[in-house]
FIRO-252718 format. One record per residue (C-alpha): residue in three letters; x, z, y. Coordinates in steps of 0.001 Angstrom, whole numbers, plus 500000, padded with zeros to 6 digits. Each point is the difference from the previous one (the first is absolute). Example, Ala and Ser with C-alpha at 12.3 -4.5 7.8 and 13.67 -1.06 7.14 Angstrom:
// FIRO-252718
ALA512300507800495500
SER501370499340503440
***
This chain:
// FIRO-252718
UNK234174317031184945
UNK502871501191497337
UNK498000502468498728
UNK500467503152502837
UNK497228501958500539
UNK500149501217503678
UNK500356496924503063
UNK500463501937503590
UNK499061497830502991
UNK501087502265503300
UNK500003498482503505
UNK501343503171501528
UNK504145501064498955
UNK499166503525500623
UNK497380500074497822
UNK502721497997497480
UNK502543502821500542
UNK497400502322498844
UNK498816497954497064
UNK503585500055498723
UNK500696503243500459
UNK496955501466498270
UNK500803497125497034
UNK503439498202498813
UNK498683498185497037
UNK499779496860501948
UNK501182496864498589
UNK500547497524502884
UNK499390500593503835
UNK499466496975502296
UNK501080501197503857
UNK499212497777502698
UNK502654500302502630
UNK498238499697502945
UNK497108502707500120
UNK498940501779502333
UNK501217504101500218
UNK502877499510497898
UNK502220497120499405
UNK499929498843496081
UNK503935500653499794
UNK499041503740501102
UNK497687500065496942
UNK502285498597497392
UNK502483502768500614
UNK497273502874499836
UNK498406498082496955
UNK503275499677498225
UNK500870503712500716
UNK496621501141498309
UNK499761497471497151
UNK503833498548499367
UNK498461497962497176
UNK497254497685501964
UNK500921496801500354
UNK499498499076503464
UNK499376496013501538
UNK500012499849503800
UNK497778497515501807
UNK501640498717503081
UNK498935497262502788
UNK503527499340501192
UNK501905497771497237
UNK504211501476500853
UNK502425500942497983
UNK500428503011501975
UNK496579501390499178
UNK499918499238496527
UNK503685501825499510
UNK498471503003502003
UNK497194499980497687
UNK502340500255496752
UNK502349502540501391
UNK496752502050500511
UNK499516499696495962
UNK497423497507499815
UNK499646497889497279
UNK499303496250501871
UNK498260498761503096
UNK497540497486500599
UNK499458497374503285
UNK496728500024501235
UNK497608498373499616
UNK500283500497496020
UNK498581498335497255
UNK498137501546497179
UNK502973498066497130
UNK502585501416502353
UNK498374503435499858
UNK499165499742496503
UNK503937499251499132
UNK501470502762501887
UNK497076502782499170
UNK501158498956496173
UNK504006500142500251
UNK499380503215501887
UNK497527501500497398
UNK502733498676497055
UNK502716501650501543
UNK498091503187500305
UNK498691499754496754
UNK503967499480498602
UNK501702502728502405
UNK496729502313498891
UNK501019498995496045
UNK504201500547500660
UNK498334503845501631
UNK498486501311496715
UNK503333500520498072
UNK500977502448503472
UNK499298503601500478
UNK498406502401497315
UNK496456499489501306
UNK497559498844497516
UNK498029496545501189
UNK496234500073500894
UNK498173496993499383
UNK497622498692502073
UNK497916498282497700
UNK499649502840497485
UNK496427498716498192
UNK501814497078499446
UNK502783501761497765
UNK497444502751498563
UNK500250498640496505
UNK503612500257499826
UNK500611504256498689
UNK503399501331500867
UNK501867502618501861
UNK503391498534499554
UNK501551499481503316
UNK502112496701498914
UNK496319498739498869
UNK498271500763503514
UNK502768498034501934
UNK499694497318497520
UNK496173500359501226
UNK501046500078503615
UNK501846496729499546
UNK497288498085498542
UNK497512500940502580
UNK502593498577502680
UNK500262496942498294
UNK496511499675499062
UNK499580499542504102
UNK501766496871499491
UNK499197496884497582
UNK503370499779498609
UNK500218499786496265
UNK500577503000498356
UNK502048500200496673
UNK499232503468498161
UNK501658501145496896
UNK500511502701497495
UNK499669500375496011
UNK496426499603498443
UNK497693502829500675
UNK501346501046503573
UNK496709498734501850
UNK501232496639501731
UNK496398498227499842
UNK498936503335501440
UNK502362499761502994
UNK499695496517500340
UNK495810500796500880
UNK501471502849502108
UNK501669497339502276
UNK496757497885499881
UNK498241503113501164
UNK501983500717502800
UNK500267496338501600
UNK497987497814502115
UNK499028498740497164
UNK498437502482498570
UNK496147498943500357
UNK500984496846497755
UNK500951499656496694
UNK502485501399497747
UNK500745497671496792
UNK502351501264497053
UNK501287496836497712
UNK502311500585497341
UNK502089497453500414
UNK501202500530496104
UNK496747498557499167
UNK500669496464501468
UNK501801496773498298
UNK500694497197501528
UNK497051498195498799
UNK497332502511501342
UNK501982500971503755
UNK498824497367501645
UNK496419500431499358
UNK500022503776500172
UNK501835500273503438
UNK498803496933502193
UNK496592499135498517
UNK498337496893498925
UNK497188498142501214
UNK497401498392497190
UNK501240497426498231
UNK503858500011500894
UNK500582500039496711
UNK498458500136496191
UNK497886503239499886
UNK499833500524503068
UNK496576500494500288
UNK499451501856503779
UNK501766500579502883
UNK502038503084499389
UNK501637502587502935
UNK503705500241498934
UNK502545503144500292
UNK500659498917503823
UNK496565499520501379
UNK498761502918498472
UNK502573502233501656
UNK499294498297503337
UNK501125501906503079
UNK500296502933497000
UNK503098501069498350
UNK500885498429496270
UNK501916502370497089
UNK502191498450498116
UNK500683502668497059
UNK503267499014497520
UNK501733497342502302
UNK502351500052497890
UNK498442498622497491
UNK498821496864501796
UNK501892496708498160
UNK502170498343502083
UNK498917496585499924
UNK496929501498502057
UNK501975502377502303
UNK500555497122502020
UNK496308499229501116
UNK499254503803501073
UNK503263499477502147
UNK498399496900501748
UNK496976502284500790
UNK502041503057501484
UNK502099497835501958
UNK497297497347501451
UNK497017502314499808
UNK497585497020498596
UNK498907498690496899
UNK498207496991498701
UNK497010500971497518
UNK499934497611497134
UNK497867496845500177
UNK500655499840504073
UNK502185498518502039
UNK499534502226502962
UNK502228503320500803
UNK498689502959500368
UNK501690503271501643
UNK500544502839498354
UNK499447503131502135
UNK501193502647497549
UNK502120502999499669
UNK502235499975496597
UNK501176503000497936
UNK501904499863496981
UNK500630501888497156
UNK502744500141497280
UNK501494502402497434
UNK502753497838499685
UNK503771499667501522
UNK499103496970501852
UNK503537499468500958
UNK501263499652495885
UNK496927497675500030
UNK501894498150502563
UNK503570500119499015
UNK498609498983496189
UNK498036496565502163
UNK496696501718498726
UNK498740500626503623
UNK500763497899503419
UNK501959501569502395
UNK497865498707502935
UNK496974501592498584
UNK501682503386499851
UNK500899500041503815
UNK496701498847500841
UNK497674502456497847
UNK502566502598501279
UNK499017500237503581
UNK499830503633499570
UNK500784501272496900
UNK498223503627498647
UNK502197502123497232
UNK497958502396497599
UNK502096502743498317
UNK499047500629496475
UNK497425503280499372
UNK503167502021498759
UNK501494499204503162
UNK496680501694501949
UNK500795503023501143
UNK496872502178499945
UNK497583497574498908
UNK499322500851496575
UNK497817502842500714
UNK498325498048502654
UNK498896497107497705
UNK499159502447497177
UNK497149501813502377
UNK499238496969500931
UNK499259498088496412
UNK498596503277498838
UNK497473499834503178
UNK499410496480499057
UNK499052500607496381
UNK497475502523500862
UNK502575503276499193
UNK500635501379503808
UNK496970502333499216
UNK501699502634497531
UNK502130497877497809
UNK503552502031500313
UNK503211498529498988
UNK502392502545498782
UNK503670500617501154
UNK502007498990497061
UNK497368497117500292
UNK501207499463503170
UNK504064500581499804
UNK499390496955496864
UNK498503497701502536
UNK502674500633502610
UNK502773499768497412
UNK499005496170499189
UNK501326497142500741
UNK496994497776500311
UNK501792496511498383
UNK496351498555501331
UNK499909502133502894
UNK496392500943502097
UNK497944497842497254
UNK501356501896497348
UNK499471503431501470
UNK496726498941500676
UNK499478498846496012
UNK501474503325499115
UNK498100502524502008
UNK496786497733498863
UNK500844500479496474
UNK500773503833500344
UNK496464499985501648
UNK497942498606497109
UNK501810502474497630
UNK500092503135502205
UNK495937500039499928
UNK499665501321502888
UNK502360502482499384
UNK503500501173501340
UNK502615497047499661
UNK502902501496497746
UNK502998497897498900
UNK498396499129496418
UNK497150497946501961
UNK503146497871501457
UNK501754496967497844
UNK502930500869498155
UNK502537498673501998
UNK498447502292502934
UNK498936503218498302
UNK502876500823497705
UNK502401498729502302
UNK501437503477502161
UNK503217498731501364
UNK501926502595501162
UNK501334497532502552
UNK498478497852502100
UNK501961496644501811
UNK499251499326503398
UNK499802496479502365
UNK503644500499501054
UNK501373501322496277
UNK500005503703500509
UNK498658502377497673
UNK497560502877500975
UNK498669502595497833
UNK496750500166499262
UNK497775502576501972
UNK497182501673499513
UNK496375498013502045
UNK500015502717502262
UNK503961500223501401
UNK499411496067499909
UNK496472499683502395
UNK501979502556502217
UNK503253498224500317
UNK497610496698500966
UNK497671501342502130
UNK503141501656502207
UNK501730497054499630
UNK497333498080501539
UNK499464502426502297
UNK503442499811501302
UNK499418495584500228
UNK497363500500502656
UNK501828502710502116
UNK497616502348498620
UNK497062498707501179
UNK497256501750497799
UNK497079497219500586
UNK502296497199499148
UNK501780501661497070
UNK496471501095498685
UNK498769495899500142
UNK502822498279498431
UNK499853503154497207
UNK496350499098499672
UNK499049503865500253
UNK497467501449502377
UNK502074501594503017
UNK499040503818499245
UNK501051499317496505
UNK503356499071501085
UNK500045503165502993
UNK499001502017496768
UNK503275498956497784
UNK502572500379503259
UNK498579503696500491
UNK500965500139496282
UNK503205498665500338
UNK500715502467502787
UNK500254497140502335
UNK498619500883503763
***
């Protein structure tokens, strides 16, 4: 249930105590007060001094005020009456995991420690080294625990469809299906058809039953890419759905639930759409149940070079195809107007012409390779000058470095370099 891995079922609190102090990546405990050994207000207080951050429920025979105000003092999240019911369970288990999941959200923007997902084959598609983009990671995989809409934006090219499958990936949802529309694609006189289905015969041409949008995403998780686009005179009907969670398929009269998680897309400032009466307002708040920035590629710090090995592995070049420096300081010096899709265009091209051979700067478009700013504007407006690839990989690998308190395994993953490669370039740097 909700998508965590590891469910803990000890009869014994001194075996508990143990459990939690070997482990504080639990996400909700649920203490009985009356056991026998220790008394479940005992364990609270040990459980909350070794993980702060579980959400504890207490399970209590004796229904007074004076218990259940003990019990919160303690730190715990709620209490439950026995005997318990499996809805009343079910609520409180939820609010406790949503909280977590919130508090665990409001915790990445704290400290200088890089996050570590938990669900990394989920995000393995996703290239970068940037530390803004991993917590932007880290947030989607908490709310990916969850079934609350998520809104995710950023300009063309910055890999939202790609996220959006990341947060499939790393749900409950996962073994189910994943279905991109593009909602630019649909008019008025098609959405109907396309996203609840027909049966045969509801109307002229309809020749066969046919699975719409909805049904085919059952108990999956539905993309809807360029939101923005959607006319308005149709926004209306995908509201109904998010808000009642049923549909009626054309050609019936009976309602049918729809079990599915929704992401949306949109390269667009939803909120001029809004103030020009282009989008509705009650959409917006409803698509945005948790809402997922992505920064522009110029805005990436670091991931340039990591998405250039990467497309030059992909098209076959990893094996002795070199790019050259100047090659290099070009690439970095761009400002990537289409962002990842472009660099990957670009480093395809430069492919095809290099023959196998080094990449120089002629192999890149014009606008790339006889552009050498002297200058180059970062995310926040300042200007650096331009280094050579070496000072640069050494100023991001120490930089990393320092983001996971030096911690030479974890700097060497999230670098995507083998670990004595990385031991190799600190004993070069002089670092000990």
């Amino acid at each position: 249930m909700c998508g965590f891995k590891n469910v803990h079922l000890e009869s014994d609190p001194r075996k508990a105590v143990d459990l939690f102090a070997q482990n504080d990546g639990f996400a909700v405990a649920m203490i009985d007060i009356t056991m026998p050994g220790m008394d479940g207000l005992e364990l609270l207080g040990i459980i909350k001094t070794y993980s702060p951050n579980t959400e504890c429920i207490m399970i209590t025979a004796i229904d007074e005020a004076r218990v259940a105000v003990e019990c919160l003092k303690k730190g715990a999240y709620d209490y439950l009456v026995k005997p318990v019911s499996r809805d009343d369970l079910a609520r409180v288990v939820g609010h406790a995991l949503e909280r977590k999941r919130l508090l665990d959200i409001l915790d990445l923007g704290k400290g200088g420690t890089l996050p570590v997902l938990d669900h990394e084959q989920a995000f393995k598609r996703i290239v970068t080294r940037s530390p803004q983009i991993l917590r932007i990671l880290k947030e989607a995989e908490l709310h990916a625990a969850s079934d609350v809409p998520v809104l995710i934006t950023g300009d063309s090219g910055t890999g939202k469809e790609l996220l959006a499958r990341a947060v499939h990936d790393a749900s409950p949802r996962a073994g189910s299906s994943f279905l991109p529309v593009n909602m630019a694609a649909l008019t008025p006189g098609i959405f109907d058809a396309e996203f609840f289905g027909h049966t045969k015969g509801a109307f002229t041409g309809a020749v066969r039953d046919r699975a719409g949008f909805l049904e085919q995403s059952h108990r999956g998780t539905i993309f809807l890419d360029e939101i923005g686009t959607l006319p308005l005179d149709i926004q209306g009907k995908l509201l109904r759905v998010l808000q009642e969670g049923e549909y009626i398929k054309i050609g019936t009269s009976k309602t049918r639930k729809a079990d599915i998680r929704f992401i949306a897309a949109t390269n667009a400032d939803l909120n001029n759409l809004i103030s020009g009466g282009l989008f509705r307002k009650d959409l917006y708040y409803r698509l945005k149940g948790a809402w997922l920035h992505l920064p522009p590629l110029r805005e990436r710090e670091g991931d340039i070079p990591a998405l250039t090995e990467t497309f030059l592995e992909e098209f076959g070049g990893a094996g002795g195809q070199r790019i050259e420096r100047d090659t290099m300081t070009a690439l970095m010096g761009y400002d990537y107007p289409g962002n990842i899709r472009e660099l990957k265009s670009i480093l395809q091209s430069a492919v095809n012409l290099a023959r196998g051979r080094a990449i120089r700067t002629e192999h890149l478009p014009g606008d790339v390779g006889k552009r050498t700013p002297a200058l180059r504007t970062g995310p926040a407006g300042n200007s650096e000058a331009l280094v050579p690839l070496e000072e640069m990989e050494k100023s991001h690998i120490l930089k990393m470095y320092d983001h996971t308190d030096r911690n030479k395994s974890q700097s060497a993953r999230l670098l995507g370099i083998g670990l004595n490669t990385l031991r190799r370039k600190l004993v070069a740097y002089g670092v000990k």
